[in-house]
N, C-alpha and C positions, 0 to 999 in steps of 0.2 A: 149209179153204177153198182153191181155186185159186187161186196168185197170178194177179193183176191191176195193171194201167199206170193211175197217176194221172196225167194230162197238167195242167200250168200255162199257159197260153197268156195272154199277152198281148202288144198291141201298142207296153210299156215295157218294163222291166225283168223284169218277172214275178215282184219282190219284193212285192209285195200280195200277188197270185195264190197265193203258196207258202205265205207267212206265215198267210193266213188261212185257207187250204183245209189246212194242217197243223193248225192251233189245233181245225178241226172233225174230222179225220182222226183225233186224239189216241184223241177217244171213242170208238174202235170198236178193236177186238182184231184188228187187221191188220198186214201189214207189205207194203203194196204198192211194187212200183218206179214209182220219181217219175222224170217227166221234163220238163223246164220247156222250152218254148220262147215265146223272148222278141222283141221286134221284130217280132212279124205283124201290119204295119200296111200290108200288098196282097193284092190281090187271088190273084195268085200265088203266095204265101206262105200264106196262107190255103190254096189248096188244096192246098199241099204240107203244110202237116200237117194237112186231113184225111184224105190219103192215108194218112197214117202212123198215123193215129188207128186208120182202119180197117184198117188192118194189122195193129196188136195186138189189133184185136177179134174175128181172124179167127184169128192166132196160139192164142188164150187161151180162143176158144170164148165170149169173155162179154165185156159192154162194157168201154171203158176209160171211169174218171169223169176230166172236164174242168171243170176250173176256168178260165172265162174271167175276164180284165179287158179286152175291147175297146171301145174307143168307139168308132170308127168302126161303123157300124151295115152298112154294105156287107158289110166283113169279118165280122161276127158271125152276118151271115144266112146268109153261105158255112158256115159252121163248123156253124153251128145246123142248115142243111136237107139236109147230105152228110154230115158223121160220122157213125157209130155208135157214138158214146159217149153216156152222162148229161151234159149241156153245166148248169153250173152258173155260169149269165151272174148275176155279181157284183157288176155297174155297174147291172145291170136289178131286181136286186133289192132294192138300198139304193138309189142315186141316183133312180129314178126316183117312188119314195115318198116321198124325201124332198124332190123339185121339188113334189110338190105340196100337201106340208106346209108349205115356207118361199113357197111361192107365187113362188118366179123359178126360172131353169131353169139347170140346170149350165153349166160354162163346157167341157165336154167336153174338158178337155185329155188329149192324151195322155203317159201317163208323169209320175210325182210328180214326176222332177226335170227339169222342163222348163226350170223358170226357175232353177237354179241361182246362176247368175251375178248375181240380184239379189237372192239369199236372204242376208240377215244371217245367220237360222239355219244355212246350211247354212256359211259362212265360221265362225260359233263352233264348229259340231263341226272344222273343220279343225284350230284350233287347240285346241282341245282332245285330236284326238288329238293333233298334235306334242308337246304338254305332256305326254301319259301317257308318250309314247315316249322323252321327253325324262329323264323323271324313273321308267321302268321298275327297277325290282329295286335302288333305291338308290343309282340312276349319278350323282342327283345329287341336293345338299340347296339350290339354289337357288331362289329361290323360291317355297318352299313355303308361305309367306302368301298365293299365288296361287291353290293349291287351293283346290276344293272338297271332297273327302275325301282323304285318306293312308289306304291299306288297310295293314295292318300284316300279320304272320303269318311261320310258318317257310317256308321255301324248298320249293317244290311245293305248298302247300296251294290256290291257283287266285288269286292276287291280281293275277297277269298278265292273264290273259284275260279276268276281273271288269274291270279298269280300261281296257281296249281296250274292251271293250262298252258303259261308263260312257259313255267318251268320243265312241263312234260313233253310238250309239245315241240321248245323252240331251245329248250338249254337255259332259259334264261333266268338269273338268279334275281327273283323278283319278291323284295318285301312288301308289306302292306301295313299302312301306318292310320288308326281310325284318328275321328276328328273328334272331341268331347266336348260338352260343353264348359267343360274348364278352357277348353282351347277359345271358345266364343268370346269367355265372359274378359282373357287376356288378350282379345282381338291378334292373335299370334299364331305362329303355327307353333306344334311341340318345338322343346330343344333341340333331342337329337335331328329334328328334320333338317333345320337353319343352315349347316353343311352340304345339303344336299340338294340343296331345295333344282338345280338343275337336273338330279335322277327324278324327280316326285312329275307324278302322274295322277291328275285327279278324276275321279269318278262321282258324280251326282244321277238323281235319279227323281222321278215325280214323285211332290208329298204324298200323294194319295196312294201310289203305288208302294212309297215306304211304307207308310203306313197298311196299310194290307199285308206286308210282307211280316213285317213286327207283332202285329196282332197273332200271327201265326205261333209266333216263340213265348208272346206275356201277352194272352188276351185283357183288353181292360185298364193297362198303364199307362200313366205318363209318358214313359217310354213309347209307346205306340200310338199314341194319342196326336190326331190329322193337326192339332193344332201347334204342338210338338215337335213332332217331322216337317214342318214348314217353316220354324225356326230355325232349325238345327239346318236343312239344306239350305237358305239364303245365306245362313252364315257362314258354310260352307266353300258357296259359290265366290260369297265376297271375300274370303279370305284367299280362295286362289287368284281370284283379277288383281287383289291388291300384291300378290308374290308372284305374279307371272308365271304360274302354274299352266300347262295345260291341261283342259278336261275336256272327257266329254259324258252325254247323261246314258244310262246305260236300260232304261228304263224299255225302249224296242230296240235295242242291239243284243245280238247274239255275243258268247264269249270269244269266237271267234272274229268276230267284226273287231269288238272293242281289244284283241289282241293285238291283231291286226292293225289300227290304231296307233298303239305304243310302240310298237317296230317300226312304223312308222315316221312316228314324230321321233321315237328315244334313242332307240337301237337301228338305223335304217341300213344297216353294214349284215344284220340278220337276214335281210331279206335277199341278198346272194352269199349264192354258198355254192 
């Protein structure tokens, strides 16, 4: 198939727009170039990318697909009756079905984080992320009754980027505690964990792929070394069966999967809201 331009447009962030025209994007066997542009909330702006719209569809020989989120209806009419693209108005398809299901009509804001500033929620994720960042890779055991999960695991296996996502994504003040081979040779988990041990959340991953992933940071070490990373995750694994830890391996899961995951098992009061 020709490559082909998926466009994101909207008149906020364009983080709806990507997120959800990805999620539908997933189901088809392609690999198009994305390009978001965020803030078309004029009229001018509007016709500078459908300028550009029709540009790659002129380029490419075949439309590009657009994923709108505009409320302004001025601007969507521009976009809707001068592109040549598939225009996939997102607000026209959900919002306006649902105005007439709840029987009042949207409040057309534009951009989720309009009201920021009087969002409780959006102040808890703040400090939730300072909390992950606070308490990343073990820098620090204060606290830790504060949590909501401690992701435990060997060093590379993704408990950094799981607890920054925890945190941004869901509020959730999520530490992350590595495993050492001090911890192996005392068959034990850390100190500060032993209090905890019902927030901790473990994460494991295939030697080979630790290993690939380490070679990246210290080609050549011990540290990196398949024979190494096959140690350090069996004793891992057996240190959480033996603490009734759960885990899972994160080796083909997505951050979002193995998020999902821990809200799950840890936090399952997150998942309504």
């Amino acid at each position: 198939m020709t490559a082909r331009t998926v466009y994101f447009v909207s008149d906020g962030t364009g983080i709806t727009a990507e997120t959800f025209g990805n999620s539908i994007l997933a189901q088809f066997a392609i690999k198009p170039r994305h390009v978001r542009r965020p803030f078309i909330d004029t009229a001018d702006k509007a016709h500078a990318v459908v300028a550009e719209i029709n540009e790659s569809a002129m380029r490419e020989g075949q439309r590009p697909i657009v994923f709108a989120t505009l409320v302004d209806r001025d601007v969507l009419k521009i976009v809707r009756e001068h592109c040549q693209g598939r225009v996939m108005d997102m607000f026209g398809t959900f919002i306006e079905p649902l105005e007439d299901e709840f029987g009042i009509k949207s409040n057309h804001r534009v951009g989720r984080f309009s009201d920021v500033a009087q969002s409780q929620e959006y102040h808890d994720r703040i400090e939730a992320i300072n909390f992950s960042l606070a308490h990343d890779d073990g820098q620090s055991s204060k606290n830790l009754d504060a949590a909501d999960v401690i992701l435990v695991g060997v060093s590379r296996c993704g408990k950094t980027p799981t607890s920054l996502y925890l945190a941004m994504q869901h509020g959730i003040k999520a530490a992350n505690y590595p495993l050492i081979p001090e911890d192996f040779e005392r068959r034990k988990l850390p100190a500060p964990l032993m209090p905890h041990k019902r927030k901790c959340f473990g994460l494991t991953i295939d030697p080979e792929r630790l290993a690939s992933i380490r070679n990246e940071r210290r080609p050549g070490s011990k540290y990196a070394d398949v024979l190494n990373c096959r140690y350090e995750v069996n004793e891992a694994e057996g240190m959480m069966k033996r603490d009734g830890i759960s885990w899972l391996s994160s080796t083909h899961k997505s951050i979002e999967e193995i998020a999902t995951t821990i809200l799950r098992d840890i936090r399952p009061d997150r998942l309504i809201y």
